[in-house]
N, C-alpha and C positions, 0 to 999 in steps of 0.2 A: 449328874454322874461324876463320878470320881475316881482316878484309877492312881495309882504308883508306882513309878520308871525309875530304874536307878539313875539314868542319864540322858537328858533329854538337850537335842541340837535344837535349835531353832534354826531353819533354813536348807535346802535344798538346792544350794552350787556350790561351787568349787569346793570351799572351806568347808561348809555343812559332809558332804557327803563323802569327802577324803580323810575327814575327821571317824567320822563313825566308821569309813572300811576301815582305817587303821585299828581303830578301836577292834573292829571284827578279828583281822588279822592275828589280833593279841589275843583272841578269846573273852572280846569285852562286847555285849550286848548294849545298844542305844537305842533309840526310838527318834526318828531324824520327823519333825513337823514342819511343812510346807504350805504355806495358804494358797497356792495356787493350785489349780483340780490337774497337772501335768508338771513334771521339767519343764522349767525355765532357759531358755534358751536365748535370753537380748544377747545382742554384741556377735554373735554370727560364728566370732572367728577370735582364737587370742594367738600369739607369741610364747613359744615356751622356749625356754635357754637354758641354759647346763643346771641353774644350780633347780628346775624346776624338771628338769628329765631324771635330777637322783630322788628327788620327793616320789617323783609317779612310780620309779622302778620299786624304791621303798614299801609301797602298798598295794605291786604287783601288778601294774596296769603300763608298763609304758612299754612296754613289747608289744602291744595289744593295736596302740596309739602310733608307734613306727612304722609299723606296717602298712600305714591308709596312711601318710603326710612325707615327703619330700623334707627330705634334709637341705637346711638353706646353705650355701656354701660362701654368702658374703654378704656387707652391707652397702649401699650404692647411696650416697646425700650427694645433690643437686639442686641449684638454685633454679627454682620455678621463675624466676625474674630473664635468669638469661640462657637456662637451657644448660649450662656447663658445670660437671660434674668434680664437686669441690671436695670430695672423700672418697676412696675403697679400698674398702677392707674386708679380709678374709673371715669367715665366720668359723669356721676349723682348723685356725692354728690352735697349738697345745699352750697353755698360759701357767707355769710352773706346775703343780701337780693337776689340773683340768683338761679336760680334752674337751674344747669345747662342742655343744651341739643344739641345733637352733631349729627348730619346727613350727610352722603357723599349724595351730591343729582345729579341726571343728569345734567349739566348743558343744554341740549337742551331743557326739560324739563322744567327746568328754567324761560328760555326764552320766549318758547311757551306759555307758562303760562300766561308770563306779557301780552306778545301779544296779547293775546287772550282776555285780561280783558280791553286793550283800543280798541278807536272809531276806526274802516275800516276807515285805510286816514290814520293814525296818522303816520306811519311807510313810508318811500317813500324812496324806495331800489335803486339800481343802478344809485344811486346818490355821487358820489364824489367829493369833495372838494380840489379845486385847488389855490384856492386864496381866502383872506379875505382882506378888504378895508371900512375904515372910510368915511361914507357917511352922517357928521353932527350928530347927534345923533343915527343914524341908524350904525347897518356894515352891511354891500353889502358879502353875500357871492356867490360865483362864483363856478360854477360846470361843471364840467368835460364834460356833454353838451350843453354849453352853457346858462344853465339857470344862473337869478344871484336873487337873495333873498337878501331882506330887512328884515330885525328884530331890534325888540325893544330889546329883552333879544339874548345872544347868550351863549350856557353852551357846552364845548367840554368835550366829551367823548367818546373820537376819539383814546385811546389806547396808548400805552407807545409810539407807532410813534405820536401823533397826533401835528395834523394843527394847532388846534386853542392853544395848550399849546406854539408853538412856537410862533406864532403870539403875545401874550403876555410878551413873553423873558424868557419863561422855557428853560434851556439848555436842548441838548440829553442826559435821563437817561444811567447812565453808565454802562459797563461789570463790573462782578463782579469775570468773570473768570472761570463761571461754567455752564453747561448745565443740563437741565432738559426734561429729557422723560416721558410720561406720555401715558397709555395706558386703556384699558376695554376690559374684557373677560365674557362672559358668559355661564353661564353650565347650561346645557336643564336640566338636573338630579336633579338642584342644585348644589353651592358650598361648602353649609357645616360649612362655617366658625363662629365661633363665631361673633357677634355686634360690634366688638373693632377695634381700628388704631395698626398697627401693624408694628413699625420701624425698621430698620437694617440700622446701624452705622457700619464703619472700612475701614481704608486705603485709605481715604480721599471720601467716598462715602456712597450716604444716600440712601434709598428706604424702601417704604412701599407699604401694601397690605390694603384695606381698602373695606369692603363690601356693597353694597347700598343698595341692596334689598336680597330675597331667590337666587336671580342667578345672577345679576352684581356685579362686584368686577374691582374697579379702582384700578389701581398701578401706582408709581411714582418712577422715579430713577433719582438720580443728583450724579454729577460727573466733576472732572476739565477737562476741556479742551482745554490743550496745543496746539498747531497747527498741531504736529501729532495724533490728533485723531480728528481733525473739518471735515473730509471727512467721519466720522463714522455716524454723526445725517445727512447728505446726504443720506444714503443709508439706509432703515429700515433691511434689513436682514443682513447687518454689522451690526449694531445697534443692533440690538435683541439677536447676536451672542456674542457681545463684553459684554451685558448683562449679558446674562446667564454664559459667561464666569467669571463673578466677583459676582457673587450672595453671596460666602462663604460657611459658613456652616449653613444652614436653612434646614428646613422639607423639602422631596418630595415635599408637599402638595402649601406649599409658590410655588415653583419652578415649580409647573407646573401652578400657575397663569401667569410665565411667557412666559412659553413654548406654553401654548393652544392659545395665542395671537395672530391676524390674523395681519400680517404688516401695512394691512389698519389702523388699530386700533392703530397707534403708533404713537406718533407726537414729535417732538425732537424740544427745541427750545432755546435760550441761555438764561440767568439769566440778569436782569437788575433792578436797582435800581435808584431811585434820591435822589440824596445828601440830607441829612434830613437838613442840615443847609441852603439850598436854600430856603427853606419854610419860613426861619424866616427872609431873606431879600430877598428873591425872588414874584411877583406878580401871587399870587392865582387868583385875579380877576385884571380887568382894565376895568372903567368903568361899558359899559356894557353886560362884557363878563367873565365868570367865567370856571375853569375845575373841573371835578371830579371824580373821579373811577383812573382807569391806569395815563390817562392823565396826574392826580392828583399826586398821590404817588406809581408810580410802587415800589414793594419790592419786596424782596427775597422770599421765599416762608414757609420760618421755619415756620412761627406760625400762618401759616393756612389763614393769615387774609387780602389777598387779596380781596375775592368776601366780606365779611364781612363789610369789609373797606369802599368798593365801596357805600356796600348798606347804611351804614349809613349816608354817604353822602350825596344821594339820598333822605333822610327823612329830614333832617337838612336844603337840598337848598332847595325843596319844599318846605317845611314852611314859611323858613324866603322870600324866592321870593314870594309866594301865601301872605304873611303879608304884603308885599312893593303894591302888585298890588291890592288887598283889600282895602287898605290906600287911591290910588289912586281913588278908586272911591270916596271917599267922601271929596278930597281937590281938588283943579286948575288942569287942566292938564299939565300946563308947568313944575308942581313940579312932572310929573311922572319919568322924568330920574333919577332926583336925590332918590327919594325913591327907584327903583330898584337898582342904585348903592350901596346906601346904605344899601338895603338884602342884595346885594351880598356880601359885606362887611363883613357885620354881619356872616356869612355863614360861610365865609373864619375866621373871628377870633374864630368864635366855632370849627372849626376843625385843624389847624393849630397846637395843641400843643398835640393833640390825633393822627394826625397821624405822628407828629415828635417823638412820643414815638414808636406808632408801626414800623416804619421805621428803627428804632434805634433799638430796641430790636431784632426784624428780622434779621437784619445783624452780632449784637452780638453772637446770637444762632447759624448763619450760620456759624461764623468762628468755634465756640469751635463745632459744629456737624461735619462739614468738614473739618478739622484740620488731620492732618496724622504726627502729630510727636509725642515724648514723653510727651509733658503739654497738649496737647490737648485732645490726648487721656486718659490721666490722668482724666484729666475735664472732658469729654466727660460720663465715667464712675461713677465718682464721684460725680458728678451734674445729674443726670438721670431723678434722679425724681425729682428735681429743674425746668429744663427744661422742664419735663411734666406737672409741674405746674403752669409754668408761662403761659401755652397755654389756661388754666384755666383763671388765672388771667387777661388776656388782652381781654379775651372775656366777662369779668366780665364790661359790660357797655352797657347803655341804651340810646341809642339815641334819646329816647322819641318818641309820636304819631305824627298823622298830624292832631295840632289841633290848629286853627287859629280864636282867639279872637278877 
């Protein structure tokens, strides 16, 4: 069977589905493919900051998202070696034209959201992507049952594995030599905690406690991981064990976010990044196929701005693809390829040097946070609230509306 899409997402989070409500917004029709038979929901819980709360307001969902998540009102680093709190800082001072604001939000939640704000049809689940193939101006994409799809536009945001970034000639983003666990707990009573990100730093291992609403609270823990400990993110009750065995010196209170944690609730997965210097000779787009979110620039996870990242993405291809296909209506149609390559283009040189910066900076924070000898630790302590500030600072950016002249 064989059908024909003007524009076809591959993938079903963050990027995927912010992309095509934009696209909605603008009066642009996509067809979003998911290989999995529901929303994807790993990671539980993300961080969103200023410059990721004007993306959501942008495609009309973050009033929606305020409303269910506790505004954080600071960030709190601590050394898990000795208990004493080596940074804080305010998460709502105003940083020249931004007002900052910082929410841990569901990511299911998230999700459901976008979902829920496009057309029934838009999303087509249990669909997977086996192959892509040049079919004249069209690509032929090919699914796992047999169906194969034609598209005018094709945008992967098909995740740090994805199809369509290889298809283009992205290499596999690399180990960075670290694992990340991440988990949610909730207390019927309430949790108690103050609004703030609450870090612990020492002996080559990071974790925080972060509250979303009166009773969810996400936690995060990363850690090297040598070959004798890669059968530990296999097993969650190794995993939880080997945790709480390295937690340090923190409150009861920290320590039993981790201990009331139901193993369900715990997902372990390794750290991967792509080389920020691939972006400035490697192809963001080709033709007429573009990535964006994971696909685009997996990072480490220091400064929050993975989902962040994704979404401004998300606002930027809308635009400039909804400006290429607008165009199209009022010249030739033969010159419609070339004006969507040329959005996409455009797309790719607006983001290209914003997320060669976030990629870079991410990695730098990760080595002086996870660092385990004498300079790093040194740095680690002595830069505290440099580091809390730059989390400030890189969220200090506006991606602007979706608004197509």
């Amino acid at each position: 069977m064989e059908a024909v899409e003007d524009i076809v997402i591959v993938g079903a989070g963050i990027a995927g589905l912010a992309t095509s409500l934009g696209l909605h917004r603008l009066g642009i029709r996509s067809l979003v493919l998911e290989s999995a038979d529901s929303l994807r929901t790993t990671g539980f819980a993300l961080g969103m900051w200023t410059n990721a709360w004007r993306a959501l307001d942008a495609i009309g969902v973050g009033e929606i998202l305020r409303a269910k998540h506790h505004k954080l009102t600071g960030v709190v680093a601590a050394s898990a070696t000795t208990g004493i709190a080596t940074s804080q800082r305010p998460s709502t001072a105003k940083d020249s034209q931004f007002d900052h604001e910082v929410r841990c939000i569901s990511r299911k939640l998230l999700l459901e959201t976008m979902e829920n704000e496009l057309p029934r049809g838009t999303i087509r689940y249990s669909s997977k992507v086996v192959h892509i193939e040049i079919d004249g101006r069209f690509k032929c994409i090919h699914l796992a049952d047999g169906t194969v799809l034609k598209t005018k536009v094709l945008i992967g945001c098909d995740g740090v594995n994805s199809v369509v970034a290889k298809f283009i000639g992205f290499n596999k983003p690399a180990f960075v030599g670290r694992s990340a666990v991440r988990g949610i707990v909730y207390f019927e009573d309430g949790h108690g905690f103050e609004p703030k990100v609450m870090q612990f730093f020492g002996k080559g291992i990071r974790y925080g406690v972060i509250p979303m609403d009166d009773y969810g609270v996400y936690w995060f823990f990363s850690f090297s991981t040598p070959p004798q400990e890669k059968e530990i993110g296999e097993d969650p009750l190794k995993l939880k064990q080997f945790i709480l065995s390295n937690l340090g010196k923190v409150s009861d209170k920290i320590k039993e976010v981790y201990e009331r944690t139901e193993l369900n609730n715990i997902i372990c997965s390794a750290l991967r990044f792509r080389h920020p210097w691939e972006l400035l000779w490697g192809n963001i787009t080709k033709d007429n196929i573009c990535v964006a979110g994971d696909a685009f620039h997996p990072m480490t996870p220091d400064l929050a701005q993975g989902g962040g990242a994704s979404l401004e993405d998300s606002i930027v291809l809308a635009r400039n693809l909804a400006l290429a296909l607008k165009e199209n209506d009022r010249k030739q149609e033969e010159d419609e390829y070339e004006r969507i390559e040329e959005g996409l283009k455009k797309f790719a040189r607006e983001r290209k040097w914003r997320i060669f910066d976030l990629i870079s900076a991410s990695y730098v924070v990760h080595l002086v946070q996870h660092g385990d000898n004498v300079l790093t630790n040194f740095l680690r302590d002595k830069m505290a609230k440099f580091l809390a500030g730059m989390l400030m600072k890189k969220a200090c950016f506006d991606c602007g509306k979706l608004i197509v002249s």
